[in-house]
GUDREN-317093 format. One record per residue (C-alpha): residue in one letter; residue number from 1; x, y, z. Coordinates in steps of 0.1 Angstrom, whole numbers, plus 5000, padded with zeros to 4 digits. Example, Ala and Ser with C-alpha at 12.3 -4.5 7.8 and 13.67 -1.06 7.14 Angstrom:
<pts>
("A"; 1; (5123; 4955; 5078)),
("S"; 2; (5137; 4989; 5071)),
</pts>
This chain:
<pts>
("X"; 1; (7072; 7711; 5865)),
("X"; 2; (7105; 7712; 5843)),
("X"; 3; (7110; 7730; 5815)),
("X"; 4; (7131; 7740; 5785)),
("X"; 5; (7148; 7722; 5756)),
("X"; 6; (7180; 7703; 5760)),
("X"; 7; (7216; 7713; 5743)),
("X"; 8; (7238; 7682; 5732)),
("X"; 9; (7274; 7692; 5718)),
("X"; 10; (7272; 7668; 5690)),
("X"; 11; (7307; 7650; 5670)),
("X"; 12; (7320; 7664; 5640)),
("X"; 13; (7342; 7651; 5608)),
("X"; 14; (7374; 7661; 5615)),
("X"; 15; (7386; 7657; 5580)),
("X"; 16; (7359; 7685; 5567)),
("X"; 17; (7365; 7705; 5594)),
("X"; 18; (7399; 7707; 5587)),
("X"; 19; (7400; 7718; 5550)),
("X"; 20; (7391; 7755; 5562)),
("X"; 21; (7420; 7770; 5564)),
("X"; 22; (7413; 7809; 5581)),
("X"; 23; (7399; 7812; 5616)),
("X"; 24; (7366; 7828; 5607)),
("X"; 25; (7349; 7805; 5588)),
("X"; 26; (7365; 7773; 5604)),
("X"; 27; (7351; 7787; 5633)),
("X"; 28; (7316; 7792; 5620)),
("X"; 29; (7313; 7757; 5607)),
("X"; 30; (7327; 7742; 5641)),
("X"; 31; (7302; 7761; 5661)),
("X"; 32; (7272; 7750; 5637)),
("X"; 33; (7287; 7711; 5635)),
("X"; 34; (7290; 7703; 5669)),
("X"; 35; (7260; 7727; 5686)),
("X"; 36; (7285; 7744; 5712)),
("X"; 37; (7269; 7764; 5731)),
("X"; 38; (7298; 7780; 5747)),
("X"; 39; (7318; 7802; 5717)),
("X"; 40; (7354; 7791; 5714)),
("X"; 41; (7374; 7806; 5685)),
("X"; 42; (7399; 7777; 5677)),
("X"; 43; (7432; 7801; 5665)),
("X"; 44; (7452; 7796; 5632)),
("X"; 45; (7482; 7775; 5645)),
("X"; 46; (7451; 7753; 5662)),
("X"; 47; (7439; 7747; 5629)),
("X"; 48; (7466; 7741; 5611)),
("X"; 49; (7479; 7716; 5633)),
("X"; 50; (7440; 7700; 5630)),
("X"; 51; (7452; 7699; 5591)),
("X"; 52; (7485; 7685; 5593)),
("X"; 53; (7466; 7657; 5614)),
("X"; 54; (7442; 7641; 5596)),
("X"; 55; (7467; 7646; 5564)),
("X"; 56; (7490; 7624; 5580)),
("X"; 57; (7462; 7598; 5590)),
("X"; 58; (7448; 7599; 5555)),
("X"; 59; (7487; 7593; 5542)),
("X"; 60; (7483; 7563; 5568)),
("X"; 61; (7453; 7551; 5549)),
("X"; 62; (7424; 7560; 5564)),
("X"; 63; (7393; 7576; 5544)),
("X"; 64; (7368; 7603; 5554)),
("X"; 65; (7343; 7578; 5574)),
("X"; 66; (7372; 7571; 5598)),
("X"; 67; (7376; 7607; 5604)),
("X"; 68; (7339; 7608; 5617)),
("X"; 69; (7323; 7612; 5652)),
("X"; 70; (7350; 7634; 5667)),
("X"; 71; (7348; 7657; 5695)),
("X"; 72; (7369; 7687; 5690)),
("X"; 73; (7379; 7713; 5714)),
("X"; 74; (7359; 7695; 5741)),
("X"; 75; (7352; 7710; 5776)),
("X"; 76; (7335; 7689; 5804)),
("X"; 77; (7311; 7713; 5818)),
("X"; 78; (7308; 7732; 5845)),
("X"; 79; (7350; 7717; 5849)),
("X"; 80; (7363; 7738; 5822)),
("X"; 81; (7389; 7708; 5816)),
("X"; 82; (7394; 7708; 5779)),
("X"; 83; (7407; 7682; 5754)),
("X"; 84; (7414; 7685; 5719)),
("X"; 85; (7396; 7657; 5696)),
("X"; 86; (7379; 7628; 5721)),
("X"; 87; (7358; 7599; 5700)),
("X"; 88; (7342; 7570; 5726)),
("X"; 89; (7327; 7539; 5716)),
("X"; 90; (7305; 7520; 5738)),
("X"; 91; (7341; 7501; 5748)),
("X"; 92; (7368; 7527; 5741)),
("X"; 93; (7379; 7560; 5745)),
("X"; 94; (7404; 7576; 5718)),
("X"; 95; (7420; 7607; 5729)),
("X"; 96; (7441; 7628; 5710)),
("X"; 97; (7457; 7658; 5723)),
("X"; 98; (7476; 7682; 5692)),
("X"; 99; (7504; 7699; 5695)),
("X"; 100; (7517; 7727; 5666)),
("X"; 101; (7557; 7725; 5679)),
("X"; 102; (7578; 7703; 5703)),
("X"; 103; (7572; 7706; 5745)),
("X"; 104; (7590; 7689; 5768)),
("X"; 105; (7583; 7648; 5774)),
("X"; 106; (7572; 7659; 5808)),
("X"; 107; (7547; 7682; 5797)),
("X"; 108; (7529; 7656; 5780)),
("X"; 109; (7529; 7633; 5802)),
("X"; 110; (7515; 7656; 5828)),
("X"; 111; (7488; 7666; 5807)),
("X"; 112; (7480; 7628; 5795)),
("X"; 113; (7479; 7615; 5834)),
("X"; 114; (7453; 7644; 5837)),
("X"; 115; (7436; 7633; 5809)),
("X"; 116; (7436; 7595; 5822)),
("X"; 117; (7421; 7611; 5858)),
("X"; 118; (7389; 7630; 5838)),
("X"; 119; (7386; 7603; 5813)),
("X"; 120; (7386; 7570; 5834)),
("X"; 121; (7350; 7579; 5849)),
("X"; 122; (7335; 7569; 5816)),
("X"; 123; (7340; 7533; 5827)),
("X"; 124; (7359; 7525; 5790)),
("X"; 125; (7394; 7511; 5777)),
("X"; 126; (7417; 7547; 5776)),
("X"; 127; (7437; 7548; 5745)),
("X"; 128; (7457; 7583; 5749)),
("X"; 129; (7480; 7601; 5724)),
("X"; 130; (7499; 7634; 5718)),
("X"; 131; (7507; 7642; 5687)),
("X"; 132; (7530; 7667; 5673)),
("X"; 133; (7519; 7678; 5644)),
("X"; 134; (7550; 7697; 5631)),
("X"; 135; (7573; 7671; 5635)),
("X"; 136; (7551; 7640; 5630)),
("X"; 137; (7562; 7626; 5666)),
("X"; 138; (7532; 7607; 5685)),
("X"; 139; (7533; 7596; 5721)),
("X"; 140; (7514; 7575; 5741)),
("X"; 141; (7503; 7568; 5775)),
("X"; 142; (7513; 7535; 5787)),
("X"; 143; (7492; 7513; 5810)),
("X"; 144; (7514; 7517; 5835)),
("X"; 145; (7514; 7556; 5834)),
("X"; 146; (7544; 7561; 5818)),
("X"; 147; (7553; 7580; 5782)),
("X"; 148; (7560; 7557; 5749)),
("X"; 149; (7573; 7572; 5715)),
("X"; 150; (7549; 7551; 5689)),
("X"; 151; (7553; 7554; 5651)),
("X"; 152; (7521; 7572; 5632)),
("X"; 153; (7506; 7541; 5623)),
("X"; 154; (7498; 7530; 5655)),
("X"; 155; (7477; 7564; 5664)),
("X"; 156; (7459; 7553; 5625)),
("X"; 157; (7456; 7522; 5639)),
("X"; 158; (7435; 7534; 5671)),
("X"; 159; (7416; 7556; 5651)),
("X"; 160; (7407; 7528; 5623)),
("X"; 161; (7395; 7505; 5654)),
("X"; 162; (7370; 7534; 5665)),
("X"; 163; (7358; 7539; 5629)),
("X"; 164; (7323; 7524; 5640)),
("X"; 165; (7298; 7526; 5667)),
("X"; 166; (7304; 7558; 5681)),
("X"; 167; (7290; 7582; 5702)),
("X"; 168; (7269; 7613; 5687)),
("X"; 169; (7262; 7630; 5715)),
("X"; 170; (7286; 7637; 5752)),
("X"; 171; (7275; 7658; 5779)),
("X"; 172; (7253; 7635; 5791)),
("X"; 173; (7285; 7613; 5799)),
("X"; 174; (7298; 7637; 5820)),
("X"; 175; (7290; 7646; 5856)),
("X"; 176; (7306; 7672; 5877)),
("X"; 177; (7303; 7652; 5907)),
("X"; 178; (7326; 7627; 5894)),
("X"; 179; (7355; 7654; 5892)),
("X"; 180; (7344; 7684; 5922)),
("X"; 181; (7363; 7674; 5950)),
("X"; 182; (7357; 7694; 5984)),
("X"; 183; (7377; 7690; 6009)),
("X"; 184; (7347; 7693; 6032)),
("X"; 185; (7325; 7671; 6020)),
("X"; 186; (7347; 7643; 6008)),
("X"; 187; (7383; 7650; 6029)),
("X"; 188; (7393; 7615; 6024)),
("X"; 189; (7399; 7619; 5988)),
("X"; 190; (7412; 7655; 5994)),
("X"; 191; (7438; 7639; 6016)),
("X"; 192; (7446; 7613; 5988)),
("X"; 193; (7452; 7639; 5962)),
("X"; 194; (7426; 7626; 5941)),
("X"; 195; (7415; 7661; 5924)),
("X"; 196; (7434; 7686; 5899)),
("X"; 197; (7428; 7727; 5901)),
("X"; 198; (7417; 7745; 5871)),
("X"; 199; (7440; 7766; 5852)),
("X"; 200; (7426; 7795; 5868)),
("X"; 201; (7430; 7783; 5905)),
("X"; 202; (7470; 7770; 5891)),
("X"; 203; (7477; 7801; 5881)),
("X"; 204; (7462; 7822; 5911)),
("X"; 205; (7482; 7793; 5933)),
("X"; 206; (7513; 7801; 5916)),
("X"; 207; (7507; 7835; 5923)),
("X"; 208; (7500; 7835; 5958)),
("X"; 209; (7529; 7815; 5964)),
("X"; 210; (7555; 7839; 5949)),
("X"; 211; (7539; 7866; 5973)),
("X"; 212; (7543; 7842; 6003)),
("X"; 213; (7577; 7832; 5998)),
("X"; 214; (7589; 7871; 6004)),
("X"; 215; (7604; 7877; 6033)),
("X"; 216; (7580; 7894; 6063)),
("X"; 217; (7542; 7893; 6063)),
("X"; 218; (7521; 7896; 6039)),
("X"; 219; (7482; 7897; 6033)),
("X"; 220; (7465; 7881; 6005)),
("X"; 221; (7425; 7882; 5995)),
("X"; 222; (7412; 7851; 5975)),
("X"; 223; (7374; 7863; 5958)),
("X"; 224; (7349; 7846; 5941)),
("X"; 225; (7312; 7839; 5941)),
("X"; 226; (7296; 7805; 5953)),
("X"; 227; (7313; 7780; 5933)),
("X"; 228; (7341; 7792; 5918)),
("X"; 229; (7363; 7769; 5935)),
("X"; 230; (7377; 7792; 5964)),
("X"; 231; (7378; 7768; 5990)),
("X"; 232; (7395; 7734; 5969)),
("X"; 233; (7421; 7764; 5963)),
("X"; 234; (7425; 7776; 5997)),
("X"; 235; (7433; 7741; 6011)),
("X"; 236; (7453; 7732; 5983)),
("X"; 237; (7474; 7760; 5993)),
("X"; 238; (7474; 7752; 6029)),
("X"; 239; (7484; 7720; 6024)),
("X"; 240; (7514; 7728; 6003)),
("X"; 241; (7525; 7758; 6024)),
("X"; 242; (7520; 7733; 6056)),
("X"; 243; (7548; 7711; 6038)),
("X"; 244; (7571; 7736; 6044)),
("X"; 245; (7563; 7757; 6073)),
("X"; 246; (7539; 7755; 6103)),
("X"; 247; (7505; 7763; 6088)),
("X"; 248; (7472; 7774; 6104)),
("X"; 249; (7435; 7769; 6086)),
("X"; 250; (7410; 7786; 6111)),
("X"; 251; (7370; 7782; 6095)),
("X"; 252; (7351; 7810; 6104)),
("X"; 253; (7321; 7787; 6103)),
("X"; 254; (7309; 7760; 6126)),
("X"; 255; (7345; 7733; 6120)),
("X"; 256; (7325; 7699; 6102)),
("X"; 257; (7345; 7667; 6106)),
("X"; 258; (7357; 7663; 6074)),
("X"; 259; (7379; 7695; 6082)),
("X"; 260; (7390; 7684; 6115)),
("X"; 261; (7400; 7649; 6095)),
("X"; 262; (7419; 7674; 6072)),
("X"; 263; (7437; 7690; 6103)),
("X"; 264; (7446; 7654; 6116)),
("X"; 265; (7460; 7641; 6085)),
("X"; 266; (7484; 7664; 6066)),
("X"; 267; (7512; 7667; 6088)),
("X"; 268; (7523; 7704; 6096)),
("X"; 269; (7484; 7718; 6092)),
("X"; 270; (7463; 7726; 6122)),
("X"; 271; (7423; 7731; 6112)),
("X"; 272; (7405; 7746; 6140)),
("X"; 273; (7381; 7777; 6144)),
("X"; 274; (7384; 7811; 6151)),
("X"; 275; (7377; 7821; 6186)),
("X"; 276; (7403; 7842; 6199)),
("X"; 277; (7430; 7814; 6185)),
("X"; 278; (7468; 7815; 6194)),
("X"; 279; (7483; 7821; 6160)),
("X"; 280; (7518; 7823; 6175)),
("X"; 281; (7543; 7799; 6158)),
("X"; 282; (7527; 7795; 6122)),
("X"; 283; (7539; 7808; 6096)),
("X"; 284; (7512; 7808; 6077)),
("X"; 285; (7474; 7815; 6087)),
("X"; 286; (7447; 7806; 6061)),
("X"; 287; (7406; 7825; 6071)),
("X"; 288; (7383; 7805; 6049)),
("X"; 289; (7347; 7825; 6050)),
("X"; 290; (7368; 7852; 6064)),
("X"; 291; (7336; 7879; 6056)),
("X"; 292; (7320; 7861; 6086)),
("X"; 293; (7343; 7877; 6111)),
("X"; 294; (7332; 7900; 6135)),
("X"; 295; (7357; 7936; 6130)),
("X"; 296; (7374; 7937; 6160)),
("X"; 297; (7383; 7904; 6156)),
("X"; 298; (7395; 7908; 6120)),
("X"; 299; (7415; 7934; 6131)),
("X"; 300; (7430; 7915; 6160)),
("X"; 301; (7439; 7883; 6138)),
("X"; 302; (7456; 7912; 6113)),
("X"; 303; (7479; 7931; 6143)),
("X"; 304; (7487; 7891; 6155)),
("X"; 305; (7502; 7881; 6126)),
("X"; 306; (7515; 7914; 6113)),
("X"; 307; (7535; 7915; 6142)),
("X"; 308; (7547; 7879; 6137)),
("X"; 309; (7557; 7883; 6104)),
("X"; 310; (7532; 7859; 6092)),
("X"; 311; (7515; 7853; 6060)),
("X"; 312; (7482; 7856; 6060)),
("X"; 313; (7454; 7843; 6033)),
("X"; 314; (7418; 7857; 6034)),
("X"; 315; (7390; 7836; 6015)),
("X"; 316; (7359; 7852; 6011)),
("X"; 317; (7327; 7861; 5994)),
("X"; 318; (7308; 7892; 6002)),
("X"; 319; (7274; 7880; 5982)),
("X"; 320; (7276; 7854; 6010)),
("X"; 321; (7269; 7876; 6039)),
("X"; 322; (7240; 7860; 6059)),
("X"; 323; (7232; 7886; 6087)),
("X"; 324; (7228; 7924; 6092)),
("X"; 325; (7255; 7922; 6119)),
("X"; 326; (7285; 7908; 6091)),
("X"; 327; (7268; 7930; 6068)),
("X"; 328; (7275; 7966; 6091)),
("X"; 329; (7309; 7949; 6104)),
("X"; 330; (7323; 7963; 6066)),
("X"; 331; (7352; 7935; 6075)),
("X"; 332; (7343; 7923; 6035)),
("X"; 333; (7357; 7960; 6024)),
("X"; 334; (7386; 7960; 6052)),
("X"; 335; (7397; 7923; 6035)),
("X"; 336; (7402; 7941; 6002)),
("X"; 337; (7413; 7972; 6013)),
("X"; 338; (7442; 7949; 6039)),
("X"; 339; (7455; 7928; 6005)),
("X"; 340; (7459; 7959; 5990)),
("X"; 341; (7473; 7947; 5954)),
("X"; 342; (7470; 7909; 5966)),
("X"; 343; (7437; 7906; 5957)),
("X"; 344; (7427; 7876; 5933)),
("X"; 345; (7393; 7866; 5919)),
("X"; 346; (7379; 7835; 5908)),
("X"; 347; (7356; 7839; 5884)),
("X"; 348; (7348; 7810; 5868)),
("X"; 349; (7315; 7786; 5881)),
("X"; 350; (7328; 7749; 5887)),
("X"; 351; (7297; 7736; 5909)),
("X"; 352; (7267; 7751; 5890)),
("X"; 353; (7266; 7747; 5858)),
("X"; 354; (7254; 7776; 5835)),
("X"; 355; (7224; 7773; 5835)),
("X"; 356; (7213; 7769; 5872)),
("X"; 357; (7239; 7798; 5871)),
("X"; 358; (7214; 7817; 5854)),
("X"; 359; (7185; 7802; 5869)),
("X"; 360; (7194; 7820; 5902)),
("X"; 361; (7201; 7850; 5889)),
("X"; 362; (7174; 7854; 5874)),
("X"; 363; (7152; 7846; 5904)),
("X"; 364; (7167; 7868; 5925)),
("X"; 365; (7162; 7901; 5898)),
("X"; 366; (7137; 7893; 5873)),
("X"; 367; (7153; 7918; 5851)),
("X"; 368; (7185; 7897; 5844)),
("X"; 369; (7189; 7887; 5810)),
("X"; 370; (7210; 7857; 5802)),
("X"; 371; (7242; 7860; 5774)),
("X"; 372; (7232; 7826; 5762)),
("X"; 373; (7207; 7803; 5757)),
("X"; 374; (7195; 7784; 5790)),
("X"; 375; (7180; 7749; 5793)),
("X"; 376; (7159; 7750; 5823)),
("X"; 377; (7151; 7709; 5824)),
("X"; 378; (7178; 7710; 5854)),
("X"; 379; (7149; 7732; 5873)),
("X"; 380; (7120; 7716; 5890)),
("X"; 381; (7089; 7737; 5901)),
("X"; 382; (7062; 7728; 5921)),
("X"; 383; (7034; 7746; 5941)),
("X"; 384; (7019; 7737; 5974)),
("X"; 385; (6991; 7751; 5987)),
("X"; 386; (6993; 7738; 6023)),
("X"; 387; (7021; 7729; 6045)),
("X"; 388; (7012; 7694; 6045)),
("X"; 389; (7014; 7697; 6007)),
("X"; 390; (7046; 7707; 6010)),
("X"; 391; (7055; 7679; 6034)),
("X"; 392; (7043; 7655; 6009)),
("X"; 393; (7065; 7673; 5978)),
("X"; 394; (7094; 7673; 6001)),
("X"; 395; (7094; 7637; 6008)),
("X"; 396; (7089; 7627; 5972)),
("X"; 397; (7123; 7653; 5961)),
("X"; 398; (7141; 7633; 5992)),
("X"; 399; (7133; 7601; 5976)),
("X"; 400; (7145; 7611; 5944)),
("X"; 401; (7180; 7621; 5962)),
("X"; 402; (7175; 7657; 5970)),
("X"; 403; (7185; 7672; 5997)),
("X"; 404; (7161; 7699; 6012)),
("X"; 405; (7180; 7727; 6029)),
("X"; 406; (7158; 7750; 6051)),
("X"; 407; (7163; 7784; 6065)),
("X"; 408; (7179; 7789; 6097)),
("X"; 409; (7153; 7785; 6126)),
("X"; 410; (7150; 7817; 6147)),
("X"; 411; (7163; 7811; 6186)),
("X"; 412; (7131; 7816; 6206)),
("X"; 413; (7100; 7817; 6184)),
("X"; 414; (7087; 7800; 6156)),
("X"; 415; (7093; 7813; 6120)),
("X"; 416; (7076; 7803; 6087)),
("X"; 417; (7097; 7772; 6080)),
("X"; 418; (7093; 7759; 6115)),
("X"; 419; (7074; 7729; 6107)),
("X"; 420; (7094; 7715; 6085)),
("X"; 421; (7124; 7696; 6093)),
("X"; 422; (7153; 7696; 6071)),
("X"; 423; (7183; 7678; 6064)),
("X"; 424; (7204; 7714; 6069)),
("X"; 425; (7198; 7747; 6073)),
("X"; 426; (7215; 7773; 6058)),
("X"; 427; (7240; 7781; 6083)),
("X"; 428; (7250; 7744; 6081)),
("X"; 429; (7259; 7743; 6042)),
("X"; 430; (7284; 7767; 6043)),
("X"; 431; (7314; 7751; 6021)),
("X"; 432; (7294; 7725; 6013)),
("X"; 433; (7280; 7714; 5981)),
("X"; 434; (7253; 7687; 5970)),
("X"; 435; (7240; 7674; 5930)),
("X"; 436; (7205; 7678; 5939)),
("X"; 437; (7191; 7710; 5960)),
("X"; 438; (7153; 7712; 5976)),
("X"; 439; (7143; 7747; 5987)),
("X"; 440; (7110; 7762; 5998)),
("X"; 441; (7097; 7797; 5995)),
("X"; 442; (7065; 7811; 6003)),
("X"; 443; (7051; 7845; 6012)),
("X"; 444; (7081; 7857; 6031)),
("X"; 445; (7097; 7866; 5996)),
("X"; 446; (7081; 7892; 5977)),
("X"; 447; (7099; 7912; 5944)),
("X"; 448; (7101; 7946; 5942)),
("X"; 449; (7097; 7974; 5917)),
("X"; 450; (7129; 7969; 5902)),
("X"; 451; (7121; 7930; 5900)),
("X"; 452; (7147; 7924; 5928)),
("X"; 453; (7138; 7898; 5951)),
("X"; 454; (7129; 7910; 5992)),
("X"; 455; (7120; 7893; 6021)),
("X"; 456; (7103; 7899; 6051)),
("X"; 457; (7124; 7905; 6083)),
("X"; 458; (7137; 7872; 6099)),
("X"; 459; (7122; 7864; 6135)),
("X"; 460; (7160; 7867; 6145)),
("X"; 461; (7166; 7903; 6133)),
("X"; 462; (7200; 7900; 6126)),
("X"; 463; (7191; 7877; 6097)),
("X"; 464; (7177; 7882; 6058)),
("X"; 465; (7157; 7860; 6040)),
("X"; 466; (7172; 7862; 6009)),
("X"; 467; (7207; 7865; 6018)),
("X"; 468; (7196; 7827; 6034)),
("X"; 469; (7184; 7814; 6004)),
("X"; 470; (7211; 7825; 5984)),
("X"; 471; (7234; 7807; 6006)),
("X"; 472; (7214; 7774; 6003)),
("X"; 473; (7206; 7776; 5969)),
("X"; 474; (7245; 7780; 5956)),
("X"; 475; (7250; 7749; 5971)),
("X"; 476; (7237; 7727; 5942)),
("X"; 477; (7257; 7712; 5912)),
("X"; 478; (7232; 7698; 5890)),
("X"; 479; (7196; 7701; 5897)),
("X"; 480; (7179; 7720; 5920)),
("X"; 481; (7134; 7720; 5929)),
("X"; 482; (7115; 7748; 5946)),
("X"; 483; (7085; 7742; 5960)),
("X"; 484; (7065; 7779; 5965)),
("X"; 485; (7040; 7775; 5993)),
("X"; 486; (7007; 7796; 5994)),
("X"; 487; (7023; 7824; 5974)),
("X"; 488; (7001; 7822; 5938)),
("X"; 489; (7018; 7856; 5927)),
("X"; 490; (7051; 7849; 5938)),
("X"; 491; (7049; 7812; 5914)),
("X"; 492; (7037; 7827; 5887)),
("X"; 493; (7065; 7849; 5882)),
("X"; 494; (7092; 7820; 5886)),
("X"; 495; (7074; 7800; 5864)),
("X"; 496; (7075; 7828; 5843)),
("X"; 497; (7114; 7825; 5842)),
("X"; 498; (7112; 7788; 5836)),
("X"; 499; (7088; 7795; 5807)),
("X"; 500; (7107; 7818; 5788)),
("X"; 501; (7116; 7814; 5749)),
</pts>
């Protein structure tokens, strides 16, 4: 069962828009024209320069109608990359980035080569200009990838060849699995370079880096919940501090090839795990899933390189704890409370998008309350009421390209998934991340007075149920199906989420 309605940011007239000239109601008649969900409050020198634009183009010749069928302000979702007017055609793509005063030639370049990466998945001719608005200056991007000075006429000329057969609608051009690059799951084009970090993550980067290049050791805490993009940043870093400096990436989870292909690759990086590892000689020592650490061994990795003079860079989640035994440990608090003012948070979701985002929260306390609307047609529900059911709901997901992540089988006796046979478990997603998720629940989850979800106690004590399916269920970037087995009253009140008005 899926449910909900659907949101489409929709394209504007760029020549109405801009005839508002004060920030309040431009941005009421923006936010109605093109459906936004998201609010962004486009500020006065934005405007203007939106003015002094389609003046010029109109000076050029153009009418109204070619001012139709823009995109303004765009954001890919769930990517946060943003580009000031877009307008596609079935054939082109006309992108116009504004600027209100002169920047530096290599400014815009940079940005126009990052607008040619996000942009060239849509399969169609790129035509790519900057225009300053103050000065009447337009650039180009060349085929080639370099910068051109063109007169005005040739950005009028773009715009009149677009005037026609446009698109209405965009997100459904846009996937995030065409831009989310993890190192883990696709190293090759980690190695390559074929990814960009989110302002957020180049800012925190740029951070992080002044605080490494001090002289003596130094302890730094990267934070974020599942998806914010903590682990494209923590190799990102590794492999720029590796270019200068002996560097060392231990995983405090089972070491997947695609990291060891990592280690192999990027000269002056070693990837390897944990367990009791000779840090001496590296500058540098990066702890992805750090929270997974046993104490004493957090505390032994901390004297090591203290006494060193290394640098050292914590990644880690506490909401990601799995067992009872990381949970007592308290190494989450001592990362914190070891970075002392290093600490810096991610905050932003980059592999769910919004709404699965809510979706999840709300499943896990029934009294969460969304800030926003939510489309739930992402969310597929379905009920079994026999394991063989199940089997056959499972097989049909599969088909459809999910892939069904199961809780982590017990060591010495069965446990309630036991009979079904995944394509992971949870232990084994760790870092990883997939478009389509399968999970089951049954009668081992249960909600409780508060409306927070419980589970029953694992066969292997140390674990929790919902801890586990939290950890599988962040792992999915665009649509995700649970199937609830013989649990009537635990289905209802999920489909009661899905349901909602």
């Amino acid at each position: 069962m899926s449910a909900g309605g659907h949101f489409e940011t929709r394209a504007v007239n760029i020549y109405s828009l801009s005839r508002l000239h004060e920030e309040v109601p431009f941005n009421l008649l923006e936010r109605h024209a093109s459906q936004k969900r998201r609010v962004q409050r486009t500020q006065a020198h934005e405007i203007e320069s939106l003015r002094l634009l389609t003046d010029a183009l109109m000076g050029c010749g153009l009418g109204v109608a070619d001012l139709d069928g823009f995109f303004f302000s765009y954001r890919i979702p769930q990517i946060g990359k943003e580009f000031d007017l877009l307008k596609l055609t079935d054939r082109v793509c006309l992108n116009i980035e504004l600027k209100s005063a002169p920047v530096p030639e290599k400014q815009i370049l940079s940005q126009l080569l990052k607008n040619r990466h996000y942009l060239s998945h849509l399969g169609r001719r790129l035509r790519l200009f900057t225009a300053e608005t103050g000065s009447g200056t337009v650039y180009t991007l060349t085929e080639d990838g370099g910068l051109k000075r063109v007169p005005l006429r040739s950005l009028a000329g773009a715009v009149r060849a677009v005037r026609t057969g446009y698109a209405e609608h965009i997100d459904g051009l846009f996937r995030a699995s065409d831009y989310l690059v993890s190192p883990i799951a696709t190293p090759e084009r980690f190695i390559r370079g074929e990814y960009f970090l989110t302002p957020a993550q180049e800012e925190i980067k740029r951070k992080i880096l002044r605080v490494s290049g001090r002289p003596g050791p130094a302890f730094i805490h990267i934070t974020g919940r599942p998806g914010t993009g903590k682990t494209l940043l923590l190799y990102d870093l590794a492999k720029t501090l590796a270019a200068s400096a002996p560097t060392l990436l231990m995983s405090c989870s089972p070491l997947l090839p695609g990291q060891e292909l990592i280690g192999r690759e990027t000269e002056g990086l070693t990837v390897a795990s944990p367990a009791d590892r000779d840090i001496s000689g590296f500058a540098y020592i990066l702890t992805d899933e750090t929270h997974r650490l046993d104490r004493e061994s957090f505390e032994k990795l901390c004297r090591r390189a203290k006494a060193a003079g290394a640098v050292c860079i914590f990644s880690s989640d506490p909401e990601q704890v799995l067992s009872t035994k990381e949970k007592l440990s308290g190494v989450s608090g001592r990362i914190g409370e070891t970075a002392g003012k290093n600490v810096f948070t991610l905050s932003e979701k980059l592999r769910t998008n919004a709404d699965l985002t809510a979706f999840i929260s709300q499943v896990r306390n029934l009294r969460y309350r969304p800030k926003a609307p939510v489309d739930y047609s992402a969310v597929s529900l379905c009920y079994a009421n026999t394991t063989g059911e199940a089997q056959e709901l499972i097989a049909y997901f599969r088909a459809k390209g999910y892939v069904f992540i199961n809780y982590t089988r017990p060591d010495f006796v069965p446990g309630p998934y036991s009979d079904y046979e995944e394509d992971f478990d949870t232990h084994h997603v760790i870092g990883r991340e997939f478009d389509r998720v399968l999970m089951l629940m049954d009668s081992s989850f249960c909600y409780d007075s508060d409306g927070r979800l419980q589970g029953i106690p694992h066969p292997n004590p140390d674990l929790m149920y919902p801890n586990l399916f939290y950890q599988g269920v962040t792992r999915v970037r665009e649509e995700l199906a649970l199937i609830v087995v013989r649990s009537p009253e635990l289905f209802e009140k999920i489909a009661s989420i899905v349901s909602q008005k």
